[in-house]
N, C-alpha and C positions, 0 to 999 in steps of 0.2 A: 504494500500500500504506500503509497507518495510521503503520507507522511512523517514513516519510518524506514523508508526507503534506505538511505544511509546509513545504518544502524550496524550495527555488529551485531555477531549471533548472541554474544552474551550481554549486550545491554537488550536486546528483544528478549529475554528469557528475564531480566529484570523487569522490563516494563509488566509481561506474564505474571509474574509472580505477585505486583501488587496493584491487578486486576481482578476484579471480581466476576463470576462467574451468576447469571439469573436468568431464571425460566421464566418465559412470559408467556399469558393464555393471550387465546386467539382474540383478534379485537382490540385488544389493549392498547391506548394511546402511547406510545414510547416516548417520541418526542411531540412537540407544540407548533409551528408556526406563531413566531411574535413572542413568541415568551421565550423568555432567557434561559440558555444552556451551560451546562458547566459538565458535560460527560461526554466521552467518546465511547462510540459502540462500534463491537466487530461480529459480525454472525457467524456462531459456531455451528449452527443449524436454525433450519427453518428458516420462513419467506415474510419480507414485510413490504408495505406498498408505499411507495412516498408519493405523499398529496402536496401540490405548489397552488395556492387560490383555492383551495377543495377540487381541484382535477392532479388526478392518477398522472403524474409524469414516470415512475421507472416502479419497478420490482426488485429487489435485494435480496439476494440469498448465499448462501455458506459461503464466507471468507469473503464478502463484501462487509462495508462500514459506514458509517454515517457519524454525524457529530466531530467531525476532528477540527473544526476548526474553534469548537468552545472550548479547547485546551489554550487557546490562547487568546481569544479573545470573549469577554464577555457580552454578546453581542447577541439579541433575539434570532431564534433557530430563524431560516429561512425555509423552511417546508416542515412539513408534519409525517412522521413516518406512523405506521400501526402496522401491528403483529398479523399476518393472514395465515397465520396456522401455528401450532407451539412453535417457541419460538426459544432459544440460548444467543445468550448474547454473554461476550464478556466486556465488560465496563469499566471505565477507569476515568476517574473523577481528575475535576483540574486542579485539584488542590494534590492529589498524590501524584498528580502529572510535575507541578510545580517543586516539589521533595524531589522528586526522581531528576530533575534539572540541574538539582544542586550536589546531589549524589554522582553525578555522572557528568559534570562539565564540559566535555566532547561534544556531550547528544546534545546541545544546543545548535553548534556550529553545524552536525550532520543536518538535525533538524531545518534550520533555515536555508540552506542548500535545497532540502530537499520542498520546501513549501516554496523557493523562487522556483524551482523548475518547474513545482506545478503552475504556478502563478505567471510563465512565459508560456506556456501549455494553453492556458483558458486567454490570455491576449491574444493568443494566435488563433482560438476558434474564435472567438468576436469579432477578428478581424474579414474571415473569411465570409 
């Protein structure tokens, strides 16, 4: 994923480690549209739908994510994701994203690397 793209295997098996693991039933609002985020999710299983305006723009499922950018900025979700089938997610809040920044000094610099390439990524389809 883009935004641990640069990572090492053993700072991914940190971030692992002080990620949380939770089932969600089907239905279940995940995230909000307009309301403020502070968690990053990755699906370990199961399918969820993300709403932009209350229409259906994508489908997510195993080893896709959502949320990475409330790791850094505290900034209202832009779309609304919900669970369409059980669903595992693991989760990792910005506040233990924040500790793990300072634990690991590096994954900053990997990190921002890795968020301007996406960020040259998404200028380039705009542009097209």
């Amino acid at each position: 994923m883009p935004l641990f793209a640069g990572l090492s295997k053993r700072d991914l098996q940190r971030v692992g480690k002080v990620s949380e693991e939770v089932d969600v039933d089907v239905g279940r609002l995940i995230v909000d549209q307009g309301r403020t985020g502070h968690e990053f999710f990755l699906i370990l299983d199961g399918a969820a739908a993300v709403k932009k305006n209350g229409r259906k723009t994508a489908t997510l499922g195993k080893g896709q994510y959502f949320g990475e950018l409330a790791l850094l900025d505290a900034a209202p979700r832009n779309a609304t994701v919900v669970a369409t089938s059980p669903l595992t997610v693991a989760v990792l809040g910005a506040r233990v994203f924040a500790v793990l920044l300072k634990e690991l000094p590096n994954m900053s610099d990997k990190l921002l690397r890795g968020m301007a390439r996406r960020l040259r990524e998404a200028d380039a389809k705009s542009v097209q």
